[in-house]
Each structure stands twice: as structure tokens, then as C-alpha cells.
N, C-alpha and C positions, 0 to 999 in steps of 0.2 A: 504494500500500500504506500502511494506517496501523494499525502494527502498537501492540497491545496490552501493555504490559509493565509485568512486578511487579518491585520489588528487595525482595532478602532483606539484610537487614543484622542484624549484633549490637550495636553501638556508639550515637555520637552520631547520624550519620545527614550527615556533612558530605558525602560523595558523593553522597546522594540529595539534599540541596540543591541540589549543581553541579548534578546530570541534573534535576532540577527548572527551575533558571535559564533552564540551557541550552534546554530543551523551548519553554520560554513566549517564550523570547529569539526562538523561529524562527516562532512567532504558526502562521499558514495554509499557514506550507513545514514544519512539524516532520512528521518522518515515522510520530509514533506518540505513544502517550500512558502516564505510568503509571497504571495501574488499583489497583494492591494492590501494598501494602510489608508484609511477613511480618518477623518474628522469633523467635529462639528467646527472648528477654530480656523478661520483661512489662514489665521500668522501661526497655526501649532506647530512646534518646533519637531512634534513627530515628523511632518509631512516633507520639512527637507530633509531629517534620516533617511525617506523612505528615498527620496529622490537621488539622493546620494548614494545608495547602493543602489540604484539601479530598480526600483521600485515602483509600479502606479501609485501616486497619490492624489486622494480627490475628496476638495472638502464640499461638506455638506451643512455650512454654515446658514443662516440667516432662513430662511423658509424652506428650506430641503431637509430637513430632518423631520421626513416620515418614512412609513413603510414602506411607499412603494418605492420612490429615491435609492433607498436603500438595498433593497431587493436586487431593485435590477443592478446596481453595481454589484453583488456578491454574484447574481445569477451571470454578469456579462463575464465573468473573472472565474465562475465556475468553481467557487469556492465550496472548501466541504466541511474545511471549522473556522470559527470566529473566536478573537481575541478581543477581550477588552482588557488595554494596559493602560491604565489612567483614563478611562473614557468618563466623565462626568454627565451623561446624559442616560436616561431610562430610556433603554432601546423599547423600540416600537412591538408590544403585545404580537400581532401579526412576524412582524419577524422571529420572536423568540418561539413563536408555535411553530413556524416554519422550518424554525431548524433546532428541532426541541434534542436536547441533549447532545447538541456542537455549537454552541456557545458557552466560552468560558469567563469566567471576571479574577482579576485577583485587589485584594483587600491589603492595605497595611493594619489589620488586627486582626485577634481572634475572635472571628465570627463564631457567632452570633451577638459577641458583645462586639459595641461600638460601630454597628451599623447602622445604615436606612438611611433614606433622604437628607442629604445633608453634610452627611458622615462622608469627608473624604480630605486626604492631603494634610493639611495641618491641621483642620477641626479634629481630624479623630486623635491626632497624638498630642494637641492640646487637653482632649476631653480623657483619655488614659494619662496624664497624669494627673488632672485632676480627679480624678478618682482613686487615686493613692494605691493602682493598682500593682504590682513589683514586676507582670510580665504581660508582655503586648507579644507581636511577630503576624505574622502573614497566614491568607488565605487565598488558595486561590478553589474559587466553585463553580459546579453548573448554573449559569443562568434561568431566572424563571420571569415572571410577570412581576416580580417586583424588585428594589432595593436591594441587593447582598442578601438574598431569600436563600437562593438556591441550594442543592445537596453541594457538602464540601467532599470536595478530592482530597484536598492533601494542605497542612499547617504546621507553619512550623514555628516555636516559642521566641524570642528577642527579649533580653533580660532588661529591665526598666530600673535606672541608677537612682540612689537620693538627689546626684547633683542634676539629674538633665533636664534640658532645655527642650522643649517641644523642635525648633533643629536636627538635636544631637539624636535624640533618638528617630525623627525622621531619618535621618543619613544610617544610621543601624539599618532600620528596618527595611530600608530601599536595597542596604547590599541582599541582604535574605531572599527583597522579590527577583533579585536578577540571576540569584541561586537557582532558587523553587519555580520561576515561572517555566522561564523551560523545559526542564525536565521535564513539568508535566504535560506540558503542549505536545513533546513529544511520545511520550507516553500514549497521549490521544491519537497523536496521527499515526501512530506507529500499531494501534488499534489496543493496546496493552490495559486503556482504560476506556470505560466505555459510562454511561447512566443507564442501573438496571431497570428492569421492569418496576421492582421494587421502590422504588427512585430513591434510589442511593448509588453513589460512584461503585463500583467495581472494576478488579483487576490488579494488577501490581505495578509497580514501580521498577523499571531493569536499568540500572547503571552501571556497563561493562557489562561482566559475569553475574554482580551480583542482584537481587532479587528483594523488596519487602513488600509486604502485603500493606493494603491501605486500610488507613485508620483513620479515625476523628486525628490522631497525632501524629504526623508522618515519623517512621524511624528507619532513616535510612542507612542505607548499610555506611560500613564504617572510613573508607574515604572521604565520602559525600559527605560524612558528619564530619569529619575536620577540616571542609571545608568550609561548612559551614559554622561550624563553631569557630573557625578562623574569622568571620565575617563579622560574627555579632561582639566579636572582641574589643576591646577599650582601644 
């Protein structure tokens, strides 16, 4: 399988960079390629990443942000999973039915807290530490009709200091999504995870040789965790 995939971003685009990296890093074992990066922001800085590697980009700013704008860009680009890497906008109900369990999002917390409407970027690691809470880190999930709703694939912990600064622990948290996002995108297109019937993720996580099963708490074999435990380090 070498599945076709667009990310939607509103921002600078440093996750589409990771899932960039990470793609070209796997040369003739990556399981898919992106095609088209969307935005709603004509100046998002996703859109000249995309440009820059050689990428469709096409924003959907100002009154084209519905369903069917939308569509037909996935449908012309023949897309078969959707990314949302900092996309700030509630993609269109019609869309998400359309491509019901190949839409992904990922979150800088742990969903189910500190989501919904609202909840994104600095609000949420302003609103984790006011909440005195000791550990935040990443989500990324399937997509559903609402806010950060969806069944979670895979999360992973980011330690929260006495001294941080809603920054400080941004900048943590963003290495973690540029870890976690890809993998699991590839995981998806490489067909390894899927949304069961059941509607919950299924399937495992293959990195190299090694192999974990998914959980509410990703544990991934033990390269992967020093690298990422490399990441969330002071």
C-alpha cells in the first residue's frame, strides 16, 4: 500500500516538516507520500513548506472553507488519509463522514483533558499549567464531528516543571509531536492501524523490527523511547 496523503495545517507548518523528514528518511520502505497540504490561512507558513519540497499547496481561506471546496481538492489529488497538523478549523461534518476513519488530528495534550473549541496552541499549555497539573504531552486521534472527540491512537506523556513558562513547555511538547506524528501517519498508511468497527484504533505500532501494541498510553519499544525521552529533556 502506498497511500496518498494531504495535511491540512493553519500555522508555520513544523509538523509537516517532521512528516516531510520522516517520509524521505524511509526513501523505498515509506508507506505513502504527501500529495497536497490545504489551509485555511493564505500567508500559513505550512503552504510555502509545502511549496518548497515540491508540494500542491492550496489555501482555502476567506469563503472556501466548506465541504465541497474541500472534497474536491482531496478527491482531485486522490487522497486516501488526511492530516490535521495544527489545523485550527472544524473540518466540514460531510467531509469527516466521507472519509470516516482516514482523518487524523494530533493535540498538544492528553486528550480528553484540555480539549474542545478553543483549546489549541498556547491556550491549552497556558490552561495545563494553570491547572497545577505535573504532566501534559501529545495526542494524536481519529477524527469525528467534533473538537478533539475522536478514538485516540497513540499518546504520549511530556513532564510539566515548577518553573515553566507556557513557551517552555510548548517547545517540549512540539518536539514529542514531531516524534509521535509520524510514526503514526505511517503506521496508517502502511495499513498497520486502522478504526475498528468497534470504534477504537486498532493494530500496532512497527518501528524497525520492533513491534507495540496500542494503548490509551503509547509504549514504544525501547529506541523510540530514548528518543523520545531525549526530546522531553530539560
Amino acid at each position: 500500500m502506498h497511500a496518498r496523503i494531504a495535511v491540512m495545517a493553519s500555522g508555520h507548518g513544523s509538523n509537516l516538516r517532521a512528516l516531510i523528514d520522516y517520509l524521505d528518511a524511509l526513501r523505498d520502505e515509506r508507506p505513502g507520500e504527501i500529495v497536497l497540504v490545504v489551509s485555511d490561512r493564505a500567508d500559513a507558513g505550512a503552504l510555502a513548506v509545502a511549496r518548497g519540497a515540491g508540494i500542491a499547496a492550496e489555501s482555502i481561506a476567506g469563503g472556501h472553507h466548506d465541504a465541497g471546496r474541500i472534497e474536491a481538492l482531496l478527491a482531485a489529488h486522490e487522497v486516501d488519509l488526511v492530516v490535521l497538523a495544527g489545523y485550527l478549523r472544524l473540518l466540514p461534518p460531510a467531509v469527516v463522514r466521507a472519509r470516516h476513519g482516514r482523518v487524523v488530528n494530533v493535540h498538544p495534550a492528553l486528550l480528553p483533558a484540555f480539549g474542545g473549541q478553543g483549546m489549541y496552541g498556547m491556550h491549552v499549555h497556558r490552561a495545563v499549567l494553570a491547572a497545577g497539573v505535573r504532566v501534559s504531552g501529545v495526542t494524536v486521534h481519529f477524527v469525528d464531528e467534533r473538537f478533539d472527540c475522536g478514538p485516540i491512537i497513540a499518546q504520549w506523556p511530556v513532564p510539566v516543571f515548577d518553573d515553566d513558562t507556557p513557551e517552555a513547555l510548548a517547545e517540549r511538547v512540539l518536539r514529542v509531536e514531531h516524534h509521535l506524528l509520524p510514526r503514526v501517519v505511517s503506521a496508517l498508511a502502511r495499513g498497520d492501524v486502522r478504526l475498528g468497527d468497534d470504534g477504537r484504533a486498532r493494530g500496532v505500532l512497527r518501528t524497525g523490527a520492533a513491534e507495540a501494541s496500542f494503548a490509551l498510553l503509547q509504549l514504544p519499544d525501547e529506541p523510540l523511547a530514548r528518543t523520545l525521552d531525549a526530546a522531553i529533556a530539560r
